[in-house]
C-alpha positions as CSV (number, residue, x, y, z in Angstrom):
1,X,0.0,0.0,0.0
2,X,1.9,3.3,-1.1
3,X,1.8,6.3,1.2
4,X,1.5,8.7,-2.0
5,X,-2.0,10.9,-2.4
6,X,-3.1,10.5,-6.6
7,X,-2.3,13.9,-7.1
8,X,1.7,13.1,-5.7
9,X,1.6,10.1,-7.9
10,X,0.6,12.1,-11.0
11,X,3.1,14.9,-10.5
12,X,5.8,12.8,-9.3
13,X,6.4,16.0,-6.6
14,X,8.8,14.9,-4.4
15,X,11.1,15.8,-1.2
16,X,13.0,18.7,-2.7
17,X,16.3,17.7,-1.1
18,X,16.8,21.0,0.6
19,X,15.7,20.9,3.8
20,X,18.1,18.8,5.8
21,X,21.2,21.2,3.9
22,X,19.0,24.6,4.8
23,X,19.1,22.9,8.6
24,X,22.6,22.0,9.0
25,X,23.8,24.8,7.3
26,X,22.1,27.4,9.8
27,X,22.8,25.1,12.9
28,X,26.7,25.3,11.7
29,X,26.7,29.0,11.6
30,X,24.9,29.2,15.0
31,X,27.5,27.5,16.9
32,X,30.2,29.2,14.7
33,X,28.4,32.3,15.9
34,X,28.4,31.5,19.4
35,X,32.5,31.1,19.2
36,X,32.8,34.3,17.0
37,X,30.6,36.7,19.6
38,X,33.2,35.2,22.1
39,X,36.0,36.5,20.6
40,X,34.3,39.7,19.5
41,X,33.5,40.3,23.4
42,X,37.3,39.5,24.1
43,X,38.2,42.1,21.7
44,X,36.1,44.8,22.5
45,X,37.3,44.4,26.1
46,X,40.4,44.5,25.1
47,X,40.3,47.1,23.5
48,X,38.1,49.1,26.0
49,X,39.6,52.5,27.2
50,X,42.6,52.1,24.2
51,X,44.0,55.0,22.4
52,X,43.5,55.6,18.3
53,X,47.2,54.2,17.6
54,X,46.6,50.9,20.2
55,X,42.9,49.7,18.1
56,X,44.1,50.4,14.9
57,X,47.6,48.5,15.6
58,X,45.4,45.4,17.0
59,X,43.0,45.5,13.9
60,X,45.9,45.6,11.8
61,X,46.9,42.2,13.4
62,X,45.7,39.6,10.4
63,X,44.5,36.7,13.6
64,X,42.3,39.5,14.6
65,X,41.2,40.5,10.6
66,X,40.6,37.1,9.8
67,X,38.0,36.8,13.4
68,X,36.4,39.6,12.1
69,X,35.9,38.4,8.6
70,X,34.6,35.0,9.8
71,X,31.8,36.8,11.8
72,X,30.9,39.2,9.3
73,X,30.6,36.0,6.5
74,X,28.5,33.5,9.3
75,X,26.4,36.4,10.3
76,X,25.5,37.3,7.5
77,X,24.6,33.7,5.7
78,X,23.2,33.0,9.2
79,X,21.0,36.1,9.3
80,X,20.0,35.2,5.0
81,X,19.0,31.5,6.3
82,X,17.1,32.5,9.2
83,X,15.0,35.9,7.2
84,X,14.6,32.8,4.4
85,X,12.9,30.5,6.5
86,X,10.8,33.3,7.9
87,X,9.3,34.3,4.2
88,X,9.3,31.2,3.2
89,X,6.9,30.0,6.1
90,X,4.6,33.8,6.3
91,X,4.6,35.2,2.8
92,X,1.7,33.3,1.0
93,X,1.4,35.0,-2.3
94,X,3.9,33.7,-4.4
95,X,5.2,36.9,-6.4
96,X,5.9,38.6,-3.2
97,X,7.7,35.8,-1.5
98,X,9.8,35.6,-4.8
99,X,10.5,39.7,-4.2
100,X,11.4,39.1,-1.0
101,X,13.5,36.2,-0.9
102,X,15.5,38.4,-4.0
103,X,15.5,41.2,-1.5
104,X,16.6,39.2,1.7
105,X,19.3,37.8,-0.8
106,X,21.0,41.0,-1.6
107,X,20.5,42.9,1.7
108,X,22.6,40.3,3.3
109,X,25.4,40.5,0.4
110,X,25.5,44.5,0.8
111,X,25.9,44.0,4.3
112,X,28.8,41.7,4.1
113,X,30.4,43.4,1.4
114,X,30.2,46.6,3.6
115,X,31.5,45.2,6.6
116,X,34.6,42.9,4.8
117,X,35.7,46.2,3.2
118,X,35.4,48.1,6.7
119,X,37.5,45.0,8.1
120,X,40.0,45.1,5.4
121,X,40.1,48.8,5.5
122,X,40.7,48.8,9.3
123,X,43.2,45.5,8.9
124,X,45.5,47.6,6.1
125,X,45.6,50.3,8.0
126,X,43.4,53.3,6.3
């Protein structure tokens, strides 16, 4: 006895193999998150009460560039995955979902690209 509904079975609509990716993909940059905001704490307390010359001589420090860029690039696809499953499940109407998943996609790729050019500005010491 199949599980299928007639209309499955004449479609031939399956599982569209996303799902499980979409998941460990957004768990991964949680827990990378967690570890980054760690060392983004460290830093701004370590930093806390430091002259102009001190920060941008730490920034300048490529450990400390290449923290930076590894939160700005798992924020940001974190924050894309989590606004894409929010559309996804809320925005019924099909042409606006499309708009805003197209919108959700580039607002996170502005933001990065910002914030890697403000890291690598700050790292090369502008």
């Amino acid at each position: 006895m199949a599980m299928r509904t007639p209309l499955k079975n004449v479609r031939y609509l399956g599982s569209a193999k996303e799902g499980s990716d979409h998941f460990w993909k957004q768990r991964l940059t949680a827990v990378s998150n967690f570890f980054l905001a760690i060392f983004l704490v460290w830093l701004i307390a370590s930093l806390a009460g430091a002259d102009y010359a001190t920060v941008k001589q730490k920034l300048a420090n490529p450990l400390i560039a290449l923290g930076l860029l590894g939160l700005v690039l798992s924020g940001t696809i974190h924050m894309r995955l989590g606004m894409q499953t929010i559309i996804e499940d809320y925005v019924h109407e099909e042409g606006l979902k499309v708009a805003a998943l197209m919108l959700n996609t580039f607002f996170a790729i502005f933001i990065a690209v910002v914030s890697i050019f403000s890291v690598l500005k700050l790292s090369f010491g502008a």
